[in-house]
C-alpha positions as CSV (number, residue, x, y, z in Angstrom):
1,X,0.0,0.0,0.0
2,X,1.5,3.5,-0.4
3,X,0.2,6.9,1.0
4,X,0.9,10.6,0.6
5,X,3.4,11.7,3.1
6,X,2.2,12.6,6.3
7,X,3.6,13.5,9.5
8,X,3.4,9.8,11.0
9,X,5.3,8.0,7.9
10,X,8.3,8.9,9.8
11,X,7.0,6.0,12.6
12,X,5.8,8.7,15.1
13,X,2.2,9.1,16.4
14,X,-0.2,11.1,14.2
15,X,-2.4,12.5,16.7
16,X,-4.6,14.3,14.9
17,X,-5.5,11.1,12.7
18,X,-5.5,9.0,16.2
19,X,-8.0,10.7,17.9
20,X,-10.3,11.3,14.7
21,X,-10.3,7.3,14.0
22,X,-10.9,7.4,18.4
23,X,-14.2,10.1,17.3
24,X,-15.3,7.3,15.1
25,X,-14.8,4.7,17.6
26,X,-16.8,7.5,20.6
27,X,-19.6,7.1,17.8
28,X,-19.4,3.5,17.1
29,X,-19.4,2.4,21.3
30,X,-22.2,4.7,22.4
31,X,-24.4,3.4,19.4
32,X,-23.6,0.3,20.7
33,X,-23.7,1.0,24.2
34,X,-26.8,3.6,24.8
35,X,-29.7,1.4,23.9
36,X,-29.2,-0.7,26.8
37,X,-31.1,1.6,29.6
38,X,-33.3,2.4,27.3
39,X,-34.4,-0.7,26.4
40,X,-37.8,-0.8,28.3
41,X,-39.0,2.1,27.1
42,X,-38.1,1.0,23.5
43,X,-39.3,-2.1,24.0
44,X,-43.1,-0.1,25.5
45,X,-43.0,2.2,22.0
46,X,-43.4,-1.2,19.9
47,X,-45.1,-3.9,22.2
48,X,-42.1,-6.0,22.6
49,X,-40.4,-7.6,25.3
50,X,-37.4,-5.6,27.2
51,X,-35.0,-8.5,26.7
52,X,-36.2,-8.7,22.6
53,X,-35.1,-5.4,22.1
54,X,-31.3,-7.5,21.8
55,X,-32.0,-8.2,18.2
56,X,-31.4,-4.2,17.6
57,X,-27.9,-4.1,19.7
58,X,-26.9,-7.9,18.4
59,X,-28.4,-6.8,14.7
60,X,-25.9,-3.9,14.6
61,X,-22.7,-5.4,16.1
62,X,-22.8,-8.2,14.2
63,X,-23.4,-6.4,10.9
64,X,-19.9,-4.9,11.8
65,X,-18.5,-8.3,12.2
66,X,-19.8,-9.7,8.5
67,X,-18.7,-7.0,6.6
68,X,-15.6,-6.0,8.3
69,X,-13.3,-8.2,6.5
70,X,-14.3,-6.2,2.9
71,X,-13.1,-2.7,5.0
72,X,-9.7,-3.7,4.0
73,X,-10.5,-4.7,0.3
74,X,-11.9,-1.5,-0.1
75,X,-9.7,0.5,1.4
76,X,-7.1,-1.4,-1.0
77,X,-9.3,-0.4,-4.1
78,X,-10.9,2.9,-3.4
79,X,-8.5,4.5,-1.2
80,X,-8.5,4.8,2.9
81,X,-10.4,8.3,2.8
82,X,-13.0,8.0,0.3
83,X,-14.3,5.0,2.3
84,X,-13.4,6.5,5.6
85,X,-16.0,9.4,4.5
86,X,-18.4,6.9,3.1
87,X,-18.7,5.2,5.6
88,X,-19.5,8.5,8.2
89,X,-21.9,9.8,6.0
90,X,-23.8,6.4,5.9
91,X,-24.0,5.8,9.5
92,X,-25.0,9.7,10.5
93,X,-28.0,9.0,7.8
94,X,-28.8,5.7,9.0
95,X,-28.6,7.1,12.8
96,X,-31.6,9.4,11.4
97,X,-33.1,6.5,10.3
98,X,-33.1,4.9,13.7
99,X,-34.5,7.7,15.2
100,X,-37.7,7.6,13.0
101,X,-38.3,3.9,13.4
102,X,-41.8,3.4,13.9
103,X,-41.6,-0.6,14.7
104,X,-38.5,-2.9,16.0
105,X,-38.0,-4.1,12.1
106,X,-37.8,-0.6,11.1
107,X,-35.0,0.1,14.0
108,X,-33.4,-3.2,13.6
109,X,-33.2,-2.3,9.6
110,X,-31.7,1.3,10.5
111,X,-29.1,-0.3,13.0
112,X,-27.9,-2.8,9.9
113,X,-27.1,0.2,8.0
114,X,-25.5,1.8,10.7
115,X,-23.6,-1.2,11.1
116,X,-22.7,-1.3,7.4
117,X,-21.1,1.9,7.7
118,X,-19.1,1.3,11.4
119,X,-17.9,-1.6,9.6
120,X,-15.7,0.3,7.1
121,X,-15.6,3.5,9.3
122,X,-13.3,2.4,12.2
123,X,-11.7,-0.4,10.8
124,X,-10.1,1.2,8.1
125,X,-9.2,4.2,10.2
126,X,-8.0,2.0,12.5
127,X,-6.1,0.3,9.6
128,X,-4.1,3.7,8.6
129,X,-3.3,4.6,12.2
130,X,-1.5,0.9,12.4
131,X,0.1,0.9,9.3
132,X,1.8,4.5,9.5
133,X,2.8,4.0,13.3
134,X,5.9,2.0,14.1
135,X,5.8,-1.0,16.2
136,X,8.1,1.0,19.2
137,X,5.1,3.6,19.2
138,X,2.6,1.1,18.9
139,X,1.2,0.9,22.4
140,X,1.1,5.1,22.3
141,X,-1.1,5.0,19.4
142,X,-3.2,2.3,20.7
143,X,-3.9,4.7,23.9
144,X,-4.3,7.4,21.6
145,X,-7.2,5.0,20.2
146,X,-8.6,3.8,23.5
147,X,-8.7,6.9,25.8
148,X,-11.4,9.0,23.7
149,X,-13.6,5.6,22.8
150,X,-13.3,5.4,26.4
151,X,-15.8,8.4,27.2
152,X,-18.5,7.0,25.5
153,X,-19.1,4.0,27.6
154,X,-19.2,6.2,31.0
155,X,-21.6,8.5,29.1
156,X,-24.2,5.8,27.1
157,X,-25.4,4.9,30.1
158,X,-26.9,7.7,31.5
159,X,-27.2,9.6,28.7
160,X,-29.7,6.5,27.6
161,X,-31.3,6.3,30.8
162,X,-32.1,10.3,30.9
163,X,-32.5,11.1,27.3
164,X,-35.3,8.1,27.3
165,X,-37.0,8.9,30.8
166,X,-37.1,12.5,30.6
167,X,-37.5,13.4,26.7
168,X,-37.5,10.2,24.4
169,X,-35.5,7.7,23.6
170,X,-34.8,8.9,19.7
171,X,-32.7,11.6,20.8
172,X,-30.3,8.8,21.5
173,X,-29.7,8.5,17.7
174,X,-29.7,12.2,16.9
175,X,-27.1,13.2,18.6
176,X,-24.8,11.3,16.3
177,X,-26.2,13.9,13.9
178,X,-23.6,16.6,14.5
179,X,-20.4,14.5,15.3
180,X,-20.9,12.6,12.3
181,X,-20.7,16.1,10.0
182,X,-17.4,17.1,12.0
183,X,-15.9,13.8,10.9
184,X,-16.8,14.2,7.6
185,X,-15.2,18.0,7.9
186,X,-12.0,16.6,9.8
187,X,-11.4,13.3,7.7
188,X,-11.0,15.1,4.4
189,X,-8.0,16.7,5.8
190,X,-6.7,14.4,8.3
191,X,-6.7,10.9,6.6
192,X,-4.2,10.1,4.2
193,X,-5.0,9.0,0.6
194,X,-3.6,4.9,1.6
195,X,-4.6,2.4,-1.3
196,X,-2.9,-0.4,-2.5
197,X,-1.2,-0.2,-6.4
198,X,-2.5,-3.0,-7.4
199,X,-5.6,-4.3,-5.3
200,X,-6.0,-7.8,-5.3
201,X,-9.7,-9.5,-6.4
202,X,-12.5,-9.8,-3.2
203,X,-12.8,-12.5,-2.0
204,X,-16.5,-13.1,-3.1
205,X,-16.8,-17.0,-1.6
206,X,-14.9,-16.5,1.7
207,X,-17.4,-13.5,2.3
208,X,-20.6,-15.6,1.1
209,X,-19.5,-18.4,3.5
210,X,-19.0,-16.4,6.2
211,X,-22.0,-13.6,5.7
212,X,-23.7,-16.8,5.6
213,X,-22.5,-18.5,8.7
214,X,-22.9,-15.1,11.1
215,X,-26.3,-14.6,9.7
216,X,-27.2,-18.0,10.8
217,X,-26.1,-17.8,13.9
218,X,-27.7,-14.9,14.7
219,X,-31.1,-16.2,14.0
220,X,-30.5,-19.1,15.7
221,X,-30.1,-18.0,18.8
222,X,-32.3,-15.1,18.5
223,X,-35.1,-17.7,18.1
224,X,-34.4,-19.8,21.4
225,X,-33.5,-16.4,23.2
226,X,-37.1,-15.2,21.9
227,X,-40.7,-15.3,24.1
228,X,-41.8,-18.1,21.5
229,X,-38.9,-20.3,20.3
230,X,-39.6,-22.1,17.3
231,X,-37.2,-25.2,17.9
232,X,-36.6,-26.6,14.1
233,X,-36.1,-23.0,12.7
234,X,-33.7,-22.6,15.6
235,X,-32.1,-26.1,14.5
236,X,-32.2,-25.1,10.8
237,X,-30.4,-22.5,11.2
238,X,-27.8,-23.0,14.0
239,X,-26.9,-26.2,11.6
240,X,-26.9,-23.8,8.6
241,X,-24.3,-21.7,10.7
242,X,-22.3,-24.7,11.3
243,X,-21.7,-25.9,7.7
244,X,-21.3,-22.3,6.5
245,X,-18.7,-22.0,9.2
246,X,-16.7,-25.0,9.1
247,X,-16.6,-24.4,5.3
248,X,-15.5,-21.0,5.2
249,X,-12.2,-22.2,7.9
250,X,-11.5,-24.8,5.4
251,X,-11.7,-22.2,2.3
252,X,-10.0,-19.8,3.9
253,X,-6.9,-21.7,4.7
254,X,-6.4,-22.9,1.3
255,X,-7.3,-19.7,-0.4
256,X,-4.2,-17.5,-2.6
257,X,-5.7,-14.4,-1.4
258,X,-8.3,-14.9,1.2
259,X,-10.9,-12.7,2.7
260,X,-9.5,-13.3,6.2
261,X,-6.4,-14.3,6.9
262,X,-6.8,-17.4,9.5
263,X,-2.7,-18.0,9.1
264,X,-1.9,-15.3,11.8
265,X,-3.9,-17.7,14.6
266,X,-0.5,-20.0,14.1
267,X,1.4,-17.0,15.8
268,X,0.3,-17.8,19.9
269,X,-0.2,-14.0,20.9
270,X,-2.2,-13.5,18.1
271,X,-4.4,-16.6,18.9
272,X,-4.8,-16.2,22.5
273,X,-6.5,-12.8,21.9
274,X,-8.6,-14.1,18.8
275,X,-9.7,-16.9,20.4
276,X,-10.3,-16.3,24.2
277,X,-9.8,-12.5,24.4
278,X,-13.1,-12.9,21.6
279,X,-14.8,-15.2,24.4
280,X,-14.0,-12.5,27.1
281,X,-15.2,-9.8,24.9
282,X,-18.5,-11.7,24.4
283,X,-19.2,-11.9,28.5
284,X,-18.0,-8.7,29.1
285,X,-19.9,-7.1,26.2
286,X,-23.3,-9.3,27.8
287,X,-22.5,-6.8,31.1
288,X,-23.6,-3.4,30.2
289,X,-26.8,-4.5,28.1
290,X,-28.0,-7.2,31.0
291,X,-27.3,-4.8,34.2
292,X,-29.5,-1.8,33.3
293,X,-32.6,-4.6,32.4
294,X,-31.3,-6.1,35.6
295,X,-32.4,-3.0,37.9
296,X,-35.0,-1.9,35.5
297,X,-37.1,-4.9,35.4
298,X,-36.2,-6.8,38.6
299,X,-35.6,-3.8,41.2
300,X,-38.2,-1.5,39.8
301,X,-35.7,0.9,39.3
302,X,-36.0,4.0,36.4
303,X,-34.2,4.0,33.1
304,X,-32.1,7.5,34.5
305,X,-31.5,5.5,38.3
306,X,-30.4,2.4,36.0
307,X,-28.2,4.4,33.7
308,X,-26.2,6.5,36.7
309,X,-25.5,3.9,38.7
310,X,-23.9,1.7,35.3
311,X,-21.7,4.6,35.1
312,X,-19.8,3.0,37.9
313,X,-18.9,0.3,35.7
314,X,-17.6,2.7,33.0
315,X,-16.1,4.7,35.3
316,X,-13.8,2.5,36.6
317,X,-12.6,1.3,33.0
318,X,-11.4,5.2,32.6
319,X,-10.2,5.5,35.5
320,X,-7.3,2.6,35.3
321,X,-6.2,3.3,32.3
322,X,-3.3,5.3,33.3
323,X,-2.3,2.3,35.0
324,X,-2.6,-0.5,32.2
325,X,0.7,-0.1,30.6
326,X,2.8,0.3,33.6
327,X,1.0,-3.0,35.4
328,X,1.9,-4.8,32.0
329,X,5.1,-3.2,32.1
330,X,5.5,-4.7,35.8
331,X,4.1,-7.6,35.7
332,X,3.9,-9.4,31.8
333,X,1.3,-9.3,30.1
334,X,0.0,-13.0,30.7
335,X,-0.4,-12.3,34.8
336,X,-2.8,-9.0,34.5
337,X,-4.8,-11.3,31.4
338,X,-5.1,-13.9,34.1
339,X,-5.8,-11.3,36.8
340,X,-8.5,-9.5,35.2
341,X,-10.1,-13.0,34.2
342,X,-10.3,-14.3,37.6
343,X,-11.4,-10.7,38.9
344,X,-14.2,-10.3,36.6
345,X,-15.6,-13.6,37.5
346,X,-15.6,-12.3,40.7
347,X,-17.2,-9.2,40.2
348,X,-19.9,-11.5,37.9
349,X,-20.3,-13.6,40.9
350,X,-20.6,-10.5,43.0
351,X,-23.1,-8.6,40.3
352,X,-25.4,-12.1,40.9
353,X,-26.0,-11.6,44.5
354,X,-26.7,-8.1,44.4
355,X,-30.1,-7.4,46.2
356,X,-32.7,-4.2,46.0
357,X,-31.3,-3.8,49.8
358,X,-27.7,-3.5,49.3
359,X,-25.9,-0.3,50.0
360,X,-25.7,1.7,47.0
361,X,-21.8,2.3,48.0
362,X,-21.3,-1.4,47.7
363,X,-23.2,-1.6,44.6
364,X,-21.2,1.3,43.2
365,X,-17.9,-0.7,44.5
366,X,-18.7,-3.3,42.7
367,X,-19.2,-2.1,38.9
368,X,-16.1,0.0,39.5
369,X,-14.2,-2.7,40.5
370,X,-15.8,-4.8,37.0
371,X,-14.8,-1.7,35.1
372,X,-11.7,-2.0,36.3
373,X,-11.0,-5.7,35.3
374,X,-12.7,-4.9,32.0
375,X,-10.4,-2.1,30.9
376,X,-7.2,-4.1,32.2
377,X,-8.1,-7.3,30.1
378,X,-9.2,-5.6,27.0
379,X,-6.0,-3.6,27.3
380,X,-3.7,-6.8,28.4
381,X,-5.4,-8.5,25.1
382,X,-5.5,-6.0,22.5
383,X,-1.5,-5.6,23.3
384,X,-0.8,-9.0,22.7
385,X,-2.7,-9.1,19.7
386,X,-0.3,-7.6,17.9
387,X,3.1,-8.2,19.4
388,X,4.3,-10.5,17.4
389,X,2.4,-9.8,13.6
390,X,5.0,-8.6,10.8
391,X,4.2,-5.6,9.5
392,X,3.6,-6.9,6.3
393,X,0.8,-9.1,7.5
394,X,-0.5,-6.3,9.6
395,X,-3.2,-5.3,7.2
396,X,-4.8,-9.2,7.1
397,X,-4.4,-9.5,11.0
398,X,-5.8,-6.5,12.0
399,X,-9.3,-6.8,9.4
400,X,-9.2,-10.5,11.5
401,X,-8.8,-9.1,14.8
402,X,-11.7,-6.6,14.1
403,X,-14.0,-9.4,13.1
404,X,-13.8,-11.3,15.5
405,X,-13.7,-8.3,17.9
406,X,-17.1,-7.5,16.7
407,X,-18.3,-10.9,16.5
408,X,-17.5,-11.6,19.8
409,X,-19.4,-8.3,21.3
410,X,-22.3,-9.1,19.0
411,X,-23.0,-12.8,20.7
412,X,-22.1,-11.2,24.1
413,X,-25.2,-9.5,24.0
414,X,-27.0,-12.4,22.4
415,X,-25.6,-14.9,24.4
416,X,-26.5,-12.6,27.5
417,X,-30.2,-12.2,26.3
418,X,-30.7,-16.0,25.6
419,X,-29.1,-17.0,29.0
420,X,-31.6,-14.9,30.5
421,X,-34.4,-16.5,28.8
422,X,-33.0,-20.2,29.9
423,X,-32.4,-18.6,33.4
424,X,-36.2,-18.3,34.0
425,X,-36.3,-22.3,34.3
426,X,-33.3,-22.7,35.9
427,X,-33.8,-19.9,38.4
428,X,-37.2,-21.8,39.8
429,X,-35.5,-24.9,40.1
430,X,-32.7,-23.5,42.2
431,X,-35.1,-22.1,44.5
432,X,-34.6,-18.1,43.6
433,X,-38.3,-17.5,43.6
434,X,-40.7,-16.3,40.2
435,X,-39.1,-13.0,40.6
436,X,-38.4,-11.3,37.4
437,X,-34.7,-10.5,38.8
438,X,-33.8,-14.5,39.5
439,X,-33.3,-15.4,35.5
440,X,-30.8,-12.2,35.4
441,X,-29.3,-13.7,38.5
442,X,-28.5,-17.1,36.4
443,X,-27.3,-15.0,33.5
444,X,-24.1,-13.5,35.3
445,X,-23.1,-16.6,37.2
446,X,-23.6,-19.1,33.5
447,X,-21.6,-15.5,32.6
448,X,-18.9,-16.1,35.0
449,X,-18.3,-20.2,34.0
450,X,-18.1,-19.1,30.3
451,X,-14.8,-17.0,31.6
452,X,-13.3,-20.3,32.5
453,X,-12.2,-21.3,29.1
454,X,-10.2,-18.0,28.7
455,X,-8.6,-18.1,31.8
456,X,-7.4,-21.9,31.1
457,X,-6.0,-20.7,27.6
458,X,-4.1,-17.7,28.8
459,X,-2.6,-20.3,31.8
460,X,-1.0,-22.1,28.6
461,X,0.5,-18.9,27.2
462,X,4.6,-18.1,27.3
463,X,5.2,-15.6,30.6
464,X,7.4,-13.5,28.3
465,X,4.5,-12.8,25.6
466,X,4.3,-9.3,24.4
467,X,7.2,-8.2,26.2
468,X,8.1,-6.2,22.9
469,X,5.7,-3.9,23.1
470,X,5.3,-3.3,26.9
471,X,9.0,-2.9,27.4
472,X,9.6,-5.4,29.9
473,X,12.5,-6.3,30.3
């Protein structure tokens, strides 16, 4: 790929470009982060179930993770900015389209398109930051990245919870409005011109196969997470998923020029955050969207109480930050991924047992101390990932990595919603009562097993991994 000469093609930190790619990814997290509290209210507007209103946070996160791996292809043909201001323009229209939904297919609709465009948006902004950054300066972009994105989560909450209690829950759409017409402004002059010389072909099967598969898998467990699962078009379609799956891995690997790149998963950094940091994505992702349903529907709390106290959570993923690097720096990598495994379990554990009765100090303890572990592992992950990828396979690794990023947040929230609905059972057979709160109760400790295959993964990876880009000695 070549680009017009900026002031990062020297290997330093573009800041400006940084922190208009971390706009994109503000936009991209509260959309996917402020329907949550306002779920019920949603959910009221179109005669749905709370818990079905999943399908339009699920809908839009996965949409990022089946059309993600084109970003890359298109960047290559069309050029990084044209597609970076594409893709802006299409999800500030489509977040107007949201807004004016008048049923939950019309807002699950608009969220697709939103998701069309966050899939080429931060990907491919993401892309140029990584490919005009040297690998010394690599954790100092990826905090360039992170700390803006950061905001959105401690505001989504409350910002949901208010906007939909006190004026309605559309506004939460429009105010993508105005930041989406300053990136548009800032990207013409920011982004650099990055294309390839000679584009290779899309992969048109290895898409199919895995549009296919996703799609699939979604509706699958959509159906058993629904009010009224339909078992055989549950079981059509979670087999569907399988076959598309299992044949796009087995494409893919034999594929000249593949769609995604499964090769890097040989390289063990790589893998243990594709694989298990995806897993503890997914359950951490499941968090946010089940907690504010969680006080909503089984303390009787408001959508503004439920949204200010899930700042907490958010609050205490900011507020480490400073600290991520250094504890990585200190300890390895490998001990704070196994740290903030086993302390997120914990605070799952903790989250379960939570009564209406509990001090709100403790309560407020607790998500801080969750947001804590959650902004620790995703940092302890997402520096692996890349420590030890070539920079000439950066471009294939990273469109991976995002995939499966997204993928993994998408289930989260499905997963979340379905173990809810298989909670209800399991909740009256453990003795928790017919109270609406013990399926949610069932959720976060099922939640807290799940973390158990991540933790045993990252037991089985080298003490020295990432070292090279933590500076540890």
């Amino acid at each position: 790929m070549t680009a017009k000469p900026t002031p990062a093609a020297a290997g330093g930190v573009h800041r400006g470009l940084a922190l208009l790619v971390a706009g994109a990814f503000f936009m991209e997290i509260l959309d996917g982060t402020v329907i949550a509290p306002a779920a019920p209210h949603i959910a009221a507007d179109f005669d749905v179930p709370a818990v079905a209103i999943n399908i339009a946070i699920s809908g839009y996160v996965l949409t990022l993770a089946v059309f993600i791996p084109i970003s890359g292809w298109l960047a290559d043909r069309f050029g990084a900015r044209r597609i970076f201001m594409i893709a802006i323009a299409i999800f500030t229209l489509a977040s107007l389209g949201c807004a004016a939904a008048v049923d939950l297919p019309t807002l699950v609709a608009t969220r697709v398109l939103q998701g069309v465009g966050g899939a080429m948006m931060v990907p491919v902004g993401r892309l140029v930051v990584l490919r005009t950054t040297a690998k010394s300066e690599l954790v100092r972009a990826i905090a360039y990245l992170t700390w803006p994105a950061l905001i959105a989560p401690v505001l989504a909450p409350a910002l949901g919870g208010i906007l939909s209690t006190y004026a309605s829950w559309r506004w939460i759409f429009v105010i993508n409005v105005p930041l989406g017409v300053a990136g548009l402004l800032l990207a013409r002059r920011l982004v650099p011109d990055v294309r390839a010389d000679e584009p290779p072909p899309l992969d048109k099967v290895g898409f199919a196969l895995t549009a296919i598969g996703v799609a699939a898998l979604v509706v699958g467990l959509e159906d058993i997470g629904g009010a009224r699962p339909d078992w055989t078009v549950a079981a059509i379609a979670l087999a569907l998923s399988a076959v598309a799956l299992a044949a796009a891995v087995r494409y893919l690997l034999r594929a000249r020029q593949p769609l995604l790149d499964l090769r890097a998963l040989r390289i063990p950094t790589y893998r243990v955050t594709a694989v298990s940091g995806s897993v503890y994505r997914a359950v951490i992702s499941a968090i946010p969207f089940l907690l504010p349903l969680f006080f909503q529907l089984g303390f009787g709390w408001t959508a503004a109480e439920a949204g200010l106290v899930v700042i907490a959570l958010f609050a205490g993923n900011v507020g480490i930050k400073p600290l991520t690097t250094p504890l990585m720096r200190w300890f390895g990598i490998r001990s704070v991924m196994l740290g903030s495994i086993a302390g997120s379990a914990a605070c799952l554990l903790g989250i379960a047992a939570v009564q209406p009765t509990t001090p709100l100090p403790l309560l407020l303890g607790l998500l801080l101390l969750s947001g804590v572990f959650r902004s620790v592992g995703f940092t302890a992950y997402n520096s692996a990932a890349f420590a030890d990828v070539a920079p000439e396979r950066m471009t294939g690794a990273n469109t991976l990595m995002s995939t499966l990023q997204e993928l993994g947040a998408g289930l989260g929230v499905a997963v979340g919603a379905l173990l809810v609905r298989l909670g209800d059972p399991v909740a009256a057979m453990v003795g928790l009562g017919g109270g609406s709160d013990g399926p949610f109760r069932v959720a976060f400790v099922l939640l807290a097993v799940i973390l158990m295959g991540p933790l045993v993964e990252g037991l089985l990876l080298s003490r020295t991994a990432g070292n090279e880009v933590t500076g540890r000695a």
